[in-house]
C-alpha positions in Angstrom: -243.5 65.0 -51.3 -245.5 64.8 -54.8 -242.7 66.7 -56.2 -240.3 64.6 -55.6 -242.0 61.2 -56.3 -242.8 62.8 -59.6 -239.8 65.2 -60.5 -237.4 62.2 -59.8 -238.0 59.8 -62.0 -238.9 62.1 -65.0 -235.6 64.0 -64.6 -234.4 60.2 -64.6 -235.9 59.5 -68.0 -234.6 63.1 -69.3 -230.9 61.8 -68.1 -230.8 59.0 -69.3 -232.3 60.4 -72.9 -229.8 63.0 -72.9 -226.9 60.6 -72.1 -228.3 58.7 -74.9 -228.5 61.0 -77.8 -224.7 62.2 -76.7 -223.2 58.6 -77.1 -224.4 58.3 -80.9 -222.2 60.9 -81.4 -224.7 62.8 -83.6 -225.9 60.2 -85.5 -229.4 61.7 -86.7 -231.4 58.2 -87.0 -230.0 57.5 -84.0 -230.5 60.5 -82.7 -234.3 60.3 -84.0 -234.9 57.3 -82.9 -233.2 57.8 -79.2 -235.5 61.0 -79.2 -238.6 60.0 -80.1 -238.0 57.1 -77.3 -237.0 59.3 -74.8 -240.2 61.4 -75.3 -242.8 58.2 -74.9 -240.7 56.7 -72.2 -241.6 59.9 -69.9 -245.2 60.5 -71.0 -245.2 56.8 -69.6 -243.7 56.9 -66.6 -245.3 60.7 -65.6 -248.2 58.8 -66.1 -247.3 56.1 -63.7 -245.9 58.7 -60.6 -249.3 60.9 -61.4 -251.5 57.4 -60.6 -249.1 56.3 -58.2 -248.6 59.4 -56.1 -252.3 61.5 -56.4 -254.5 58.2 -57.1 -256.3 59.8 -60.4 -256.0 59.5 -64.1 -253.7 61.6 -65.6 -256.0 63.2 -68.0 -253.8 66.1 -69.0 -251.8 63.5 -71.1 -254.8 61.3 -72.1 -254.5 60.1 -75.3 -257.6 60.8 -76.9 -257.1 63.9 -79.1 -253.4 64.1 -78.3 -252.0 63.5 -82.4 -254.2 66.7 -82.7 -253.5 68.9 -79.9 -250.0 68.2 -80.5 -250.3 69.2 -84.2 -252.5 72.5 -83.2 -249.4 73.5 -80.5 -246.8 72.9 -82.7 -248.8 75.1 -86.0 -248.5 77.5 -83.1 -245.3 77.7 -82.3 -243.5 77.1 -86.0 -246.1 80.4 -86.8 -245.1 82.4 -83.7 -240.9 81.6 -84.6 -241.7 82.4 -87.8 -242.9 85.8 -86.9 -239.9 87.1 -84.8 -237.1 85.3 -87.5 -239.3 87.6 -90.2 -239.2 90.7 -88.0 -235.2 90.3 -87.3 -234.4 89.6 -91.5 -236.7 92.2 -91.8 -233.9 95.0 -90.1 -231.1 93.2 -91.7 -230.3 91.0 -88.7 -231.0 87.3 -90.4 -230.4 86.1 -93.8 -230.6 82.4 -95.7 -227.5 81.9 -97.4 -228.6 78.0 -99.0 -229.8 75.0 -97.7 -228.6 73.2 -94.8 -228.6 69.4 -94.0 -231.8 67.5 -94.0 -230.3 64.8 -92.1 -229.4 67.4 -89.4 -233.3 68.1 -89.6 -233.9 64.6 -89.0 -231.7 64.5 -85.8 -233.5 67.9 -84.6 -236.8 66.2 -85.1 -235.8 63.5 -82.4 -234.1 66.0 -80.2 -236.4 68.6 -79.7 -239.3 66.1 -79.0 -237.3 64.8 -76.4 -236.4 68.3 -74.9 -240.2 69.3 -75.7 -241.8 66.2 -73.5 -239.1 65.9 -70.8 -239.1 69.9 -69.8 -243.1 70.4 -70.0 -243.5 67.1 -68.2 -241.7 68.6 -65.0 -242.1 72.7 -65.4 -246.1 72.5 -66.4 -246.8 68.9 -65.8 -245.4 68.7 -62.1 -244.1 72.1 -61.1 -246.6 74.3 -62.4 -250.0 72.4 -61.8 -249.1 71.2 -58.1 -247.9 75.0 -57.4 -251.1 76.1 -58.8 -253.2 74.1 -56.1 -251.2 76.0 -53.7 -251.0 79.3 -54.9 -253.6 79.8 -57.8 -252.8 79.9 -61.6 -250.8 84.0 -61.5 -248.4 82.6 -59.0 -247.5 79.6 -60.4 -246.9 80.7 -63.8 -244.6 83.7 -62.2 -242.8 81.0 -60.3 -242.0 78.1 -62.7 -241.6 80.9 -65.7 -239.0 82.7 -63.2 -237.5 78.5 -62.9 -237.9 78.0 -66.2 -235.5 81.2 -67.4 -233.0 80.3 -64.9 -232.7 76.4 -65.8 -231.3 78.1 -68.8 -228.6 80.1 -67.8 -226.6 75.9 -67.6 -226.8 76.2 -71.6 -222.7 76.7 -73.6 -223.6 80.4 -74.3 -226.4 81.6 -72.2 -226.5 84.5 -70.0 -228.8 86.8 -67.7 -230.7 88.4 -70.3 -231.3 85.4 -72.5 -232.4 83.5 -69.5 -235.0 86.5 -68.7 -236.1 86.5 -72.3 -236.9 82.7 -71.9 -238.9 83.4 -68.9 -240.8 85.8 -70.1 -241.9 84.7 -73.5 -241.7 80.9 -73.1 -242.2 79.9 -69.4 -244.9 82.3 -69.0 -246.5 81.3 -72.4 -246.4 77.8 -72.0 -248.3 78.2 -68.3 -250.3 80.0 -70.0 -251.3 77.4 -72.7 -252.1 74.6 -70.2 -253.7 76.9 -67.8 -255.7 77.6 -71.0 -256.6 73.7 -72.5 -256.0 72.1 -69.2 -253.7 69.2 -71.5 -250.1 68.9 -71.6 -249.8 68.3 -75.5 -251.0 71.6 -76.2 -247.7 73.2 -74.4 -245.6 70.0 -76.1 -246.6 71.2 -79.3 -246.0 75.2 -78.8 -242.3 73.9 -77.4 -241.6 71.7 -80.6 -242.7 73.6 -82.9 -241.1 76.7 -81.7 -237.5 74.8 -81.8 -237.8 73.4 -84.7 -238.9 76.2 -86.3 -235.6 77.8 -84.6 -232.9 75.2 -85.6 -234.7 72.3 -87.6 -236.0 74.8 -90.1 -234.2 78.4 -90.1 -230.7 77.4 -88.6 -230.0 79.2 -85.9 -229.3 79.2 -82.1 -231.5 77.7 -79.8 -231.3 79.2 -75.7 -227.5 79.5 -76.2 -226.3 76.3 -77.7 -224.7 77.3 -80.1 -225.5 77.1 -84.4 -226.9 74.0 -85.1 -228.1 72.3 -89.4 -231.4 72.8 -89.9 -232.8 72.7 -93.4 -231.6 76.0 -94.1 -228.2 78.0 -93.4 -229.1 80.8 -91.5 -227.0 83.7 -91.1 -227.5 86.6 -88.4 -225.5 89.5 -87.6 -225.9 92.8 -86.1 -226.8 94.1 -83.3 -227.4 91.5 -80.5 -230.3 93.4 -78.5 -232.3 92.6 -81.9 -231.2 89.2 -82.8 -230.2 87.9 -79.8 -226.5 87.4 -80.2 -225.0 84.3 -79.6 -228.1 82.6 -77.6 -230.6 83.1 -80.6 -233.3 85.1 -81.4 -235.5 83.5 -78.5 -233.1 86.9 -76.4 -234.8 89.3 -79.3 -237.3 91.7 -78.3 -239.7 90.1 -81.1 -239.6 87.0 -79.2 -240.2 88.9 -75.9 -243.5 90.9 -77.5 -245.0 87.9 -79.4 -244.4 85.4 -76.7 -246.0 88.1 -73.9 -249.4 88.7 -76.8 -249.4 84.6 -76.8 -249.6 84.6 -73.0 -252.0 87.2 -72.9 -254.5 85.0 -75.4 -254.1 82.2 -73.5 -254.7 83.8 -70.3 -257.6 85.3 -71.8 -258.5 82.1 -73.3 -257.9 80.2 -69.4 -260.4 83.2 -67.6 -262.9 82.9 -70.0 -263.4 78.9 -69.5 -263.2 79.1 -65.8 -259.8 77.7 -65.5 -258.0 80.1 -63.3 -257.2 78.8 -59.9 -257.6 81.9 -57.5 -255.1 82.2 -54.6 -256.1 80.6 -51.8 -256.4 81.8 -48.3 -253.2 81.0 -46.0 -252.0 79.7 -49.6 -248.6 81.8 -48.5 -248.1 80.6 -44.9 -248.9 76.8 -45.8 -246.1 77.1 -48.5 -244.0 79.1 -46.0 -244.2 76.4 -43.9 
C-alpha cells in the first residue's frame, strides 16, 4: 500500500507538470518556469506521502547539502554524456554544424529538471528503496532498471533496444548512485546533467523524442548500432559501457560504506504473496 500512497500523487504532480509545459506551446520562460515548479512541487509532496505514509523524515531529500549534491550529480553526468558524444564524433557518427538556440536551452533547463525530479522521485525514491527492503539492493536495482527501460518504449521514436540500452546504463546507474549516497539529489543530478548535456548542450535526441535546440546544432549520421539512430546516442554502445563502469563505482562505492541491503530470507515468498 506505500506504493500507492506514494506513486499516486507524485505521478499526479508529473501530469499535471507535463500537461503544463505542453499548453505554453514551447514557450521557453514558460517552459522554465513551469519546469522548475513542477520539480519543487514533487520534492514537496514526496516529502509529505513519505511522512505521511512510513512516519519518518524523509532524509534522502533533506535539504541540507542538496545545492551541492545536486551540482556534484549533474558534473557527473554532463562529464559521462560528454564522454560517449566524443567517442561517436570521434568515428564520424556526430558532428556540430553551428550554434543552436539559447532560448531553446533555457526551455530544456526547465524541462529536464522536471523530468529529472519527477522520474527519480518514483523509480529510486519510491520503487527502488521500498523494493529494496524487500528484496535487498541487487534485486531492486535489476527490477526498477528492467521498469525503468520499458517506461521508455511510450517515447515518439523509441524501440526495444533503446529501451534495453536505458535500462542498462541509466536505470541500473542511477540505483546505483543512491544505493551509493543514500540521497536522492545525487541521482537528480546524474539525470540532469546527463540530458542536458544530450539536448540542452550538444543537440541531439534524448530516449527517442526526437531532435530537439540545444546550444549547439548537432548533426549525427551513420551507422545507428554506434550513434543510436533515431532514439539518440543514450541506444550507443558508449553509453551502454560508460553507464555499466558508472554502476560498477557506485556499487563499489555502496559495498564499501555498508549500504547494500542483502536479500532477505522468505524476501521471495512474501513478495509472491
Amino acid at each position: 500500500m506505500r506504493l500507492l500512497k506514494q506513486l499516486v500523487p507524485v505521478a499526479a504532480v508529473a501530469a499535471v507538470g507535463g500537461a503544463g509545459v505542453q499548453a505554453v506551446g514551447g514557450n521557453p520562460y514558460l517552459t522554465l518556469v513551469l519546469g522548475v515548479a513542477t520539480a519543487v512541487l514533487a520534492v514537496f509532496v514526496y516529502a509529505r506521502v513519505v511522512r505521511w505514509s512510513e512516519r519518518r523524515a524523509p532524509v534522502e531529500v533533506a535539504a541540507q547539502g542538496a545545492v551541492r549534491a545536486i551540482a556534484r550529480g549533474a558534473l557527473i553526468g554532463v562529464a559521462l554524456f560528454a564522454a560517449v558524444i566524443v567517442n561517436i564524433a570521434l568515428v564520424g557518427g556526430y558532428r556540430i554544424d553551428g550554434l543552436g538556440s539559447p532560448a531553446g536551452a533555457v526551455g530544456l533547463l526547465g524541462f529536464m529538471a522536471a523530468a529529472a525530479v519527477t522520474e527519480e522521485l518514483l523509480f529510486r525514491g519510491i520503487l527502488f528503496r521500498i523494493v529494496e527492503e524487500r528484496a535487498g539492493t541487487w534485486t531492486a536495482l535489476a527490477l526498477t532498471g528492467l521498469l525503468f527501460g520499458l517506461a521508455h518504449l511510450f517515447n515518439p521514436h523509441a524501440d526495444l533496444w533503446g529501451a534495453i540500452a536505458i535500462a542498462i546504463e541509466a536505470g541500473g546507474m542511477l540505483a546505483a548512485a543512491y544505493a551509493a549516497t543514500r540521497t536522492l539529489w545525487v541521482p537528480i543530478g546524474v539525470h540532469f546533467g546527463w540530458n542536458f548535456a544530450a539536448a540542452g548542450i550538444f543537440g541531439t535526441e534524448v530516449s527517442g523524442n526526437g531532435a530537439t535546440q540545444g546550444l549547439l546544432h548537432g548533426v549525427t549520421s551513420g551507422p545507428a548500432l554506434l550513434t543510436g539512430g533515431t532514439f539518440g546516442p543514450e541506444a550507443s554502445p558508449y553509453a551502454v559501457v560508460f553507464g555499466l563502469l558508472l554502476t560498477v563505482g557506485f556499487m563499489w562505492l555502496a559495498r564499501r560504506r555498508g549500504n547494500v541491503v542483502p536479500l532477505r530470507r522468505g524476501a521471495t515468498a512474501t513478495l509472491a504473496r
